[in-house]
C-alpha positions, 0 to 999 in steps of 0.5 A: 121510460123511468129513465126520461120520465119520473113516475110522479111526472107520469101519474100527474100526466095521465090524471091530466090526461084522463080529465081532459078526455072526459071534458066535453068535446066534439070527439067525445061527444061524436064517439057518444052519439055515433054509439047511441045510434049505431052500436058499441061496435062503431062508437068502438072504431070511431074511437080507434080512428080518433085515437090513430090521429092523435099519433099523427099529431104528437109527431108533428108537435115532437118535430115542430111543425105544428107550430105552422099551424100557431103561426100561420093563419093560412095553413090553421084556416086551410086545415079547418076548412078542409075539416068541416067541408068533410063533415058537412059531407057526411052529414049530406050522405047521412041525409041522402041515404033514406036506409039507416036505421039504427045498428045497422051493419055491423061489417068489417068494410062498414067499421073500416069506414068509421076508423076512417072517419075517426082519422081523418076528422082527427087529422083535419082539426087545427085545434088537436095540434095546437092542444098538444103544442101547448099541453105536452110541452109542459110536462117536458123536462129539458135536464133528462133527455131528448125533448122529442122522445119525451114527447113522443112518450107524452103522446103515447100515454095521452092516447093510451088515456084518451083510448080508454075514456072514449071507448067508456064513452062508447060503452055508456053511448050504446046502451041507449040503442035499445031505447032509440030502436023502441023509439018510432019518432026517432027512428024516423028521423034519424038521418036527420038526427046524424046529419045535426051531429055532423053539421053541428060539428062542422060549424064548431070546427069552422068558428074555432080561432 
């Protein structure tokens, strides 16, 4: 790696990195609010999903073709639109299943649903890829190798990065489940309160330009 990328190059990368992740955003804040309701253990998948797109992202920007979504405003519109309909949708489920309580099941099928979710909401949203068309490039340096691989590498330490800030954030989410469980006015209304995340979610992704 030392050989496409100098060490002073990686440090201020990854101290970027970590910054960024930490600034508040919609994942971020969903990884939180998905820890504070349901366990460590689903913020902790959510966080794995969010972080498996982020991969998806770095090899469109490693081979160009994010720069449709820069470019076109049809593919950019289609992608958030498709985006916020999913999360509408699982906020509709949220308000539809009368049953959830706080950290409930903690089964492999149901942490399998919540990667999902992190994938998808990851892949589905526009303004990741144009953040990596615009953030990974500036660390690249066109006198040691291959701009791709150089990326790609990039890609791996912002994921890496961003893995250990949001599973922090999962950590810190968690602990007020007990608290939430102690909370009868909240445990009446959390359905409710899931479906908010969601929709909130959906109309930021939906305004975003």
């Amino acid at each position: 790696m030392f050989d496409v990328l100098t060490l002073e190059t990686i440090i201020a990368f990854i101290a970027a990195s970590v910054v960024l992740s930490f600034v508040p955003g919609p994942d971020n804040i969903f990884v939180m609010t998905q820890s504070a309701l349901k366990g460590w253990r689903v913020g902790f998948y959510t966080t794995l999903g969010l972080c498996t797109g982020l991969i998806g992202h770095t090899f469109l920007v490693a081979v160009g073709v994010s720069v449709i979504f820069q470019t076109s405003a049809i593919a950019f519109n289609g992608l958030k639109i498709m985006g916020a309909c999913y999360l509408v949708y699982l906020g509709w489920l949220s308000l539809k299943n009368k049953e959830l309580v706080i950290g409930e099941s903690k089964e492999k099928r149901t942490n399998k649903s919540y990667y999902i979710t992190g994938i998808v909401m990851n892949l589905t949203n526009p303004k990741v890829a144009l953040f990596f068309l615009v953030f990974l490039p500036q660390f690249v340096d066109v006198n040691r190798g291959s701009v791709s691989i150089q990326i790609a590498l990039f890609g791996i330490l912002f994921i890496l990065s961003a893995l250990c800030v949001f599973t922090s954030i999962a950590y810190l989410g968690s602990s007020l489940e007990r608290f939430l469980k102690k909370s009868k006015s909240v445990g009446n209304n959390i359905n409710k309160l899931a479906a908010f995340v969601y929709f909130a979610l959906a109309i930021n992704l939906f305004f975003v330009s």
